[in-house]
C-alpha positions in Angstrom: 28.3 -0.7 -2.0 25.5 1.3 -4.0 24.5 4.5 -2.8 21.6 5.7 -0.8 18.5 3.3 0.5 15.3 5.7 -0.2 12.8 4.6 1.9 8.9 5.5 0.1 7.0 4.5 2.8 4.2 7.3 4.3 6.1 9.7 6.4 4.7 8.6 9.7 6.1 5.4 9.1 9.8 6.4 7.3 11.0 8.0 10.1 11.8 4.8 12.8 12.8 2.3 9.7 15.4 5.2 8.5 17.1 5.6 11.8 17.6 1.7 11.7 19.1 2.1 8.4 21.4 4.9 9.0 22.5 2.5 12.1 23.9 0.5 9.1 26.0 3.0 7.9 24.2 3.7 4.7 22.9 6.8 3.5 19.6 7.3 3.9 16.5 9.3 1.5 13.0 9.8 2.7 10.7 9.8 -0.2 7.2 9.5 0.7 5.3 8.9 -2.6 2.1 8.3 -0.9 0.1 11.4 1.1 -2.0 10.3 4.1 -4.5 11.9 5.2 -8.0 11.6 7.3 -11.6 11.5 5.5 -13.1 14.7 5.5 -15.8 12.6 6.8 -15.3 10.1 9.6 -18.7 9.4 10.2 -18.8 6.0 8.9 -15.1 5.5 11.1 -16.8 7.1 13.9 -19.7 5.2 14.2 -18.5 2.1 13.4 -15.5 2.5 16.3 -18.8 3.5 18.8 -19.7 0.1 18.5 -15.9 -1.6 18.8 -16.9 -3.9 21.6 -19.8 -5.6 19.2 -17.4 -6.9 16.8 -15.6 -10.5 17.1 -12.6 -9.5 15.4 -11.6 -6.4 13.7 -9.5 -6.6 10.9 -6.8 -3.8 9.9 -5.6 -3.4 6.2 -2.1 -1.4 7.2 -0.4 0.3 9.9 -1.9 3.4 8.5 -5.2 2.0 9.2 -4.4 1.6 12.9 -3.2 5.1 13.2 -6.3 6.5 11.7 -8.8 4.2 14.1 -6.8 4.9 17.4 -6.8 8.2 16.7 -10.4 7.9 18.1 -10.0 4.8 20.3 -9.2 5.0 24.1 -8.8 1.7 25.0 -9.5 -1.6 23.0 -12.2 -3.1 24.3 -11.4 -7.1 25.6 -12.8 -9.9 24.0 -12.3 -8.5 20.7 -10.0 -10.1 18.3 -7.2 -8.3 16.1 -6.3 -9.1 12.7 -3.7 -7.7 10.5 -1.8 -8.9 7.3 1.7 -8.0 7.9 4.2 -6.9 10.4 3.9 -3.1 11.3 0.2 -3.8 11.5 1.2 -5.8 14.3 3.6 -3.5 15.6 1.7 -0.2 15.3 -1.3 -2.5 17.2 1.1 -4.0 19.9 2.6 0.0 20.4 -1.2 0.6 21.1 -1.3 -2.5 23.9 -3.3 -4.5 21.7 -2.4 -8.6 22.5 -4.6 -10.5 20.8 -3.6 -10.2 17.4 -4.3 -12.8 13.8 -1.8 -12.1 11.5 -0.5 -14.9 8.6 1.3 -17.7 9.5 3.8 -17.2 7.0 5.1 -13.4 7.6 6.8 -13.7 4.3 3.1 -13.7 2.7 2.0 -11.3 4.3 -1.7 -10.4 2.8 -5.5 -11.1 2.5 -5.5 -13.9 0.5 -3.0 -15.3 3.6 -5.4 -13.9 6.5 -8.1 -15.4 5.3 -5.8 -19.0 5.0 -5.1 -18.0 8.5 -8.5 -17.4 10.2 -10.5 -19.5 11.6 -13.6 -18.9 9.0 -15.6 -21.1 10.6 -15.9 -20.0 13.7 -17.0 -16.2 12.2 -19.8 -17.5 10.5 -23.0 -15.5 11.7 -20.1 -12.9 13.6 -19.9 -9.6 12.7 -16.6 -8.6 11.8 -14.7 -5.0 10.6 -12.6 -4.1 8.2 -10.8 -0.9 8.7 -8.9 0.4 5.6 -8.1 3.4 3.2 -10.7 5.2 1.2 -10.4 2.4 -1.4 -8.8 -1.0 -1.7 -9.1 -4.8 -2.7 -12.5 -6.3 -1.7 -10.7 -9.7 -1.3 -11.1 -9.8 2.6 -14.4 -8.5 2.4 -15.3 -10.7 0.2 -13.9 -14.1 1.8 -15.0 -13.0 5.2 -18.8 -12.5 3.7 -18.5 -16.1 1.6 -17.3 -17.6 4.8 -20.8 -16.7 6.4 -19.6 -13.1 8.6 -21.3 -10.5 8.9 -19.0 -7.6 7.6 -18.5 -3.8 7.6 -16.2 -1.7 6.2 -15.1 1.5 7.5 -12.9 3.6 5.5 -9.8 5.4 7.6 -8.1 7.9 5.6 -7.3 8.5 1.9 -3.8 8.1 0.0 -2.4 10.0 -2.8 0.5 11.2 -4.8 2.5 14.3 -3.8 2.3 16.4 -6.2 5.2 17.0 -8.5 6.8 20.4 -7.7 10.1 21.9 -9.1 11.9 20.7 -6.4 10.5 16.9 -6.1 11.0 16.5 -9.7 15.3 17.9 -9.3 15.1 15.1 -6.4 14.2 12.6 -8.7 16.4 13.3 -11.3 19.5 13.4 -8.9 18.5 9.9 -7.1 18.5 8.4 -11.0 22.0 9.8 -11.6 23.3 6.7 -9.0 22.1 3.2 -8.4 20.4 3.1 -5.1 18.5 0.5 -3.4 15.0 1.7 -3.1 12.8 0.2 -0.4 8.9 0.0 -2.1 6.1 -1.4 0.3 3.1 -0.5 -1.9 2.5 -1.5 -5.3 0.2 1.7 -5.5 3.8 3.9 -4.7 5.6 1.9 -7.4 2.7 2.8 -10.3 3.0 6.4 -8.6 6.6 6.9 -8.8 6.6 5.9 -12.6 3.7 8.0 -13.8 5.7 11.1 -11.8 8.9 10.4 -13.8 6.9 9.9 -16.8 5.6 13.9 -16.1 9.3 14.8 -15.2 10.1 13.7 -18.8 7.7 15.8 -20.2 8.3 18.7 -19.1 12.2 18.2 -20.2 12.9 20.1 -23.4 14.7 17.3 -25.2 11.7 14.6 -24.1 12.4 12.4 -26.7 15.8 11.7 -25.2 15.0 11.3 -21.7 13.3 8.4 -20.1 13.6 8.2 -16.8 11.3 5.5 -16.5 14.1 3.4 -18.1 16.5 4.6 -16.1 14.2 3.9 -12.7 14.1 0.6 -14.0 17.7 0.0 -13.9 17.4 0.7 -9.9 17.4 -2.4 -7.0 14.1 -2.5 -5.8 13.5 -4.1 -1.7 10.1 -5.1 -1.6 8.3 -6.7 1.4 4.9 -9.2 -0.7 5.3 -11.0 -3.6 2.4 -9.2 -5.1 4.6 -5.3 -5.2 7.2 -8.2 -7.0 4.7 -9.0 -9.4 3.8 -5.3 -10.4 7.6 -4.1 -10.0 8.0 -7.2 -13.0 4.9 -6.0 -15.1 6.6 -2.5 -14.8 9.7 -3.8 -16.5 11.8 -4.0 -12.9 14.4 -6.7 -12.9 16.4 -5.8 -10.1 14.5 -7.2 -7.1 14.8 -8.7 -3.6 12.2 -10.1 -1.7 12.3 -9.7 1.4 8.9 -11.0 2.9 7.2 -8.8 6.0 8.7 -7.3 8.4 11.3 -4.2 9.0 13.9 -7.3 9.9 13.7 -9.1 6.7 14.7 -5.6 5.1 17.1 -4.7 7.0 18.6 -8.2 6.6 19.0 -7.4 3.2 20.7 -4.0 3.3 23.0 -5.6 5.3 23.7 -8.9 2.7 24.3 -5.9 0.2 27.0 -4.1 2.0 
């Protein structure tokens, strides 16, 4: 067995998949290395949720992006269509008594480029249609929803950052490098986060030059859920990987091949 699963996700959404790991038996880290937060200004969320019941479907980026809209919404208004691209979209939407929700065929390809394979384009042409996301992100769905004749908006949610690296996040670090853990990455974002925040520990080591613990990260198992956080985990020099596909079964499935 290796030793502890660190889950990365956001705090708000660590917490449920962490008691289902410790269920396992395995020992369990929390290590958000994304910050959520609202907008300092909502009034583009705001007004475009006044209008809710205009839209023919309404497309969330992330379960983060569900969290931040109902925040503000009191009931979903009916006739108007749900769309999300993976799993705990759809389960943060169903918690909210959503039912009429798109998501990809395939769960194990979860994304945009698979929505978009999933919708029915044709049907949206002349429709209007939002998006709800983070501060920034891909334009893909925007993009294929506008090219497929919809009328789109785009409200930004919230914004995501790195924590900031402290004394005590950096000793946490190093002490998760000293054994080989399995560590459960759902954002390609986190993954480019977490190696520029060991590249900083390193820095501020005395004896830089021999310390990397960018090498040593790289040496770690990696869970990820999309074939696209594969893809940068690879370009980042990660060969330890399992994909899972979407879905807090699929990773739990394979904790549990790996005990």
């Amino acid at each position: 067995m290796t030793g502890a699963v660190v889950i990365t996700r956001p705090l708000a959404q660590a917490a449920p998949l962490a008691q289902r790991v410790a269920a396992l038996g395995r020992e369990v880290e929390i290590l958000p290395l994304l910050e959520i937060a609202p907008l300092a200004d909502q009034a583009q969320l705001l007004a475009a949720l006044a209008r809710l019941d205009q839209y023919a479907m309404v497309a969330f980026v992330s379960p983060n992006a569900v969290d931040a809209a109902f925040a503000h919404i009191r009931q979903w208004p009916a006739g108007v269509t749900a769309a999300v691209v993976g799993e705990g979209s759809r389960a943060a939407l169903a918690a909210h008594g959503v039912a009429d929700i798109i998501s990809p065929a395939d769960s194990a390809h979860s994304d945009s480029e698979h929505l978009l394979q999933t919708l029915d384009l044709a049907a949206l042409k002349g429709k209007p249609v939002l998006i709800i996301r983070g501060e920034s992100g891909r334009e893909l769905m925007a993009d294929g929803l506008r090219d497929a004749g919809a009328v789109v908006d785009v409200a930004p949610a919230y914004r995501r950052s790195l924590p900031a690296l402290t004394p005590e996040l950096a000793a946490r670090l190093k002490r998760l490098l000293t054994q080989q853990n399995d560590w459960i990455i759902t954002s390609s974002e986190a993954l480019r986060g977490l190696c520029d925040l060991l590249a900083k520990v390193d820095l501020q080591h005395p004896n830089a030059m021999q310390h990397n613990s960018v090498v040593a990260m790289q040496q770690q198992h990696l869970i990820v859920p999309h074939a696209r956080i594969a893809e940068t985990a690879n370009n980042l020099g990660f060969s330890k990987l399992t994909l899972t596909g979407s879905g807090d079964e699929r990773l739990l499935a394979a904790l549990q091949s790996r005990l």
